[in-house]
TIFINU-59625 format. One record per atom (N, C-alpha, C, O, CB): residue in one letter; x, y, z. Coordinates in pm, whole numbers, plus 50000, padded with zeros to 5 digits. Each point is the difference from the previous one (the first is absolute). Glycine has a CB too. Layout:
! residues N
AXYZ
...
//
This chain:
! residues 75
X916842911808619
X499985008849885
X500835012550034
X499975004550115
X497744986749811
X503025014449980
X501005009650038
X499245009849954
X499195000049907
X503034989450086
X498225021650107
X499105014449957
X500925009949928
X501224998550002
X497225000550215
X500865012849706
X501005008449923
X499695013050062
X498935003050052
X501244984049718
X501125021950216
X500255008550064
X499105013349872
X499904998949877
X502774986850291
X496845025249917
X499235007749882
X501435012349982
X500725005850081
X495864990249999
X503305003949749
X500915012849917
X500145005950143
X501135000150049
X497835006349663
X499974998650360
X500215008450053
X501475000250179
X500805007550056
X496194994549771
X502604987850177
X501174996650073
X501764993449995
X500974998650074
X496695001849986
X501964997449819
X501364997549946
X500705012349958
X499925005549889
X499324972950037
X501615026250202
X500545013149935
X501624996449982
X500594990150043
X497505028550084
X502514994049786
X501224996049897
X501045003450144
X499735005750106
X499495003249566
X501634987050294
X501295002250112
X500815009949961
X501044996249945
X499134981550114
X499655035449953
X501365011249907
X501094996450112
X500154999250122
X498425027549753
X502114971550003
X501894999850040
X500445013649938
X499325004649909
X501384966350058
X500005033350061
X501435008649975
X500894998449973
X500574995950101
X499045010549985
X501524993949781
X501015001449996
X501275010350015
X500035011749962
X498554974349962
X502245008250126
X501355008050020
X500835006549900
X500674993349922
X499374992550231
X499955023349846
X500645004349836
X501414991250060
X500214996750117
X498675035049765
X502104965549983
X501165000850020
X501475001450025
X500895005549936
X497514992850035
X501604996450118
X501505013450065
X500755004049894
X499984992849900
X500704996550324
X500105022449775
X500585002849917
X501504995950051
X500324999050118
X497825018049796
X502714980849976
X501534994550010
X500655019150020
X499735010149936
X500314958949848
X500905028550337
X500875013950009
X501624994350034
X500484989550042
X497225027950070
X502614990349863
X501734995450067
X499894999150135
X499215008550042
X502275004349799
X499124978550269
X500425000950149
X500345010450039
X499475005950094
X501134976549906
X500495022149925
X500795012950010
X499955010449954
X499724998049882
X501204991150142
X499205025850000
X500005006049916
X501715003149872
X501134996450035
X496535010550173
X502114998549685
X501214997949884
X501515006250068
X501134995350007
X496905009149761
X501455006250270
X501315003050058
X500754992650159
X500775008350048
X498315014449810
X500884970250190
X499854987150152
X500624992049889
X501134995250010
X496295005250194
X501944998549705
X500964980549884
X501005001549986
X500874992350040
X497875000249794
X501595026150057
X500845005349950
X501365000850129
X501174996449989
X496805015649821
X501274994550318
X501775002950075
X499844986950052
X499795002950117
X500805025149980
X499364958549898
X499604987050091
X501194991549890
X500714992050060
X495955010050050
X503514998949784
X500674990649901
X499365001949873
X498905005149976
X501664978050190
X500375011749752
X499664997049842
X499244994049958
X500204987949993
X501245013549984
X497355004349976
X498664991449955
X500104989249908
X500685000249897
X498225019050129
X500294969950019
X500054988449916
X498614997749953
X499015001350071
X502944988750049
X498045006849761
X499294992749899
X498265004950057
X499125006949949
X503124968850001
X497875018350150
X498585001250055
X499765011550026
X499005005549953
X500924976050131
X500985024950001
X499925017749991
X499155006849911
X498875004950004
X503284994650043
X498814999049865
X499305005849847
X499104994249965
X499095007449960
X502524998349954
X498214984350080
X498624993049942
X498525006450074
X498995003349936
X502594971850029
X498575025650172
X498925008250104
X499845015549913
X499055004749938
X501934982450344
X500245017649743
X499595018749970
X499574996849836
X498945005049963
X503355013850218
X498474973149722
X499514999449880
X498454999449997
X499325007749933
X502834982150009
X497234997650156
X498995001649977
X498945010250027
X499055003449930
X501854978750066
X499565022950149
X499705015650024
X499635012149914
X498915005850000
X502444986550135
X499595010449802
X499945005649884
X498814996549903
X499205008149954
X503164992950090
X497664985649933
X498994998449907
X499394998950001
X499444997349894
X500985000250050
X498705003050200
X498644996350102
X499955020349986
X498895004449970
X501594963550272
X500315039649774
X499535012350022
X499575010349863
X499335010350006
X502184985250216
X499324996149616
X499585003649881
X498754994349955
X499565000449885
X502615003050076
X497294991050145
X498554993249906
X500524987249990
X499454996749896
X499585022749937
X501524972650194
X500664983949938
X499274999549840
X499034993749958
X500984989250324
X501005027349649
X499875001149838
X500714984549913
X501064995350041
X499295036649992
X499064963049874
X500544990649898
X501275006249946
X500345011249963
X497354979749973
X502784999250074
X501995001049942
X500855007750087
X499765001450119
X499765000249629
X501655004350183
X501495006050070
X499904999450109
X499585010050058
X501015004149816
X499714975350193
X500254994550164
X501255005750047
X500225003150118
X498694973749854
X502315025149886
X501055007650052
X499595011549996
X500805003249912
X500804984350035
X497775022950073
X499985009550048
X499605002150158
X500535008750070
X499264994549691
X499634991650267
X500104995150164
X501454991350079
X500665001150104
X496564996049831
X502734994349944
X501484995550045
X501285008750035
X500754996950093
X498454986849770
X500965025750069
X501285003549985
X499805014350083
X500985006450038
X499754979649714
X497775018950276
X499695010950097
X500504993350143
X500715006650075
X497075004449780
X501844976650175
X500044995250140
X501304996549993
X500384999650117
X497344992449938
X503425004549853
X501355002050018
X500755010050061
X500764999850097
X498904990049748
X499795024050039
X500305016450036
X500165001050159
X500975004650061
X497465005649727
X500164983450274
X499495007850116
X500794995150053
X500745007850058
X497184997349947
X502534975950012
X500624994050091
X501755002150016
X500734998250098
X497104986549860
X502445019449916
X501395001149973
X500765013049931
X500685001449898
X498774974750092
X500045033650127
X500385014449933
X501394996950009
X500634992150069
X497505026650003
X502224990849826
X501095004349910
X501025005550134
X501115004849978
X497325003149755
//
């Protein structure tokens, strides 16, 4: 006959979770900028940067877009 364990000994197992890492550039903006001409992905990182630091608001993605251009491809 199998015996049962009492409520009282069946205790819960707490786990912990890891928050999740946050995404950053490797580099910092100015290291990309004197290193070569940013590509695609470049911008796509600081774009998202940008929009991770406005709150990640609904819509105008080009306004992040065309900020992380500015930064990468001063004038």
């Amino acid at each position: 006959m199998a015996t049962r364990k009492s409520p009282a000994s069946a205790e819960k197992k707490t786990t912990t979770r890891k928050a999740p890492a946050k995404k950053t550039a490797a580099e910092p903006i100015a290291s990309v900028v004197a290193k070569h001409t940013p590509t695609y992905e470049d911008i796509a990182i600081l774009a998202e940067q940008f929009w991770n630091e406005r709150g990640r608001p609904f819509g105008t993605p080009e306004v992040d877009w065309l900020r992380a251009e500015s930064t990468l491809h001063p004038a």
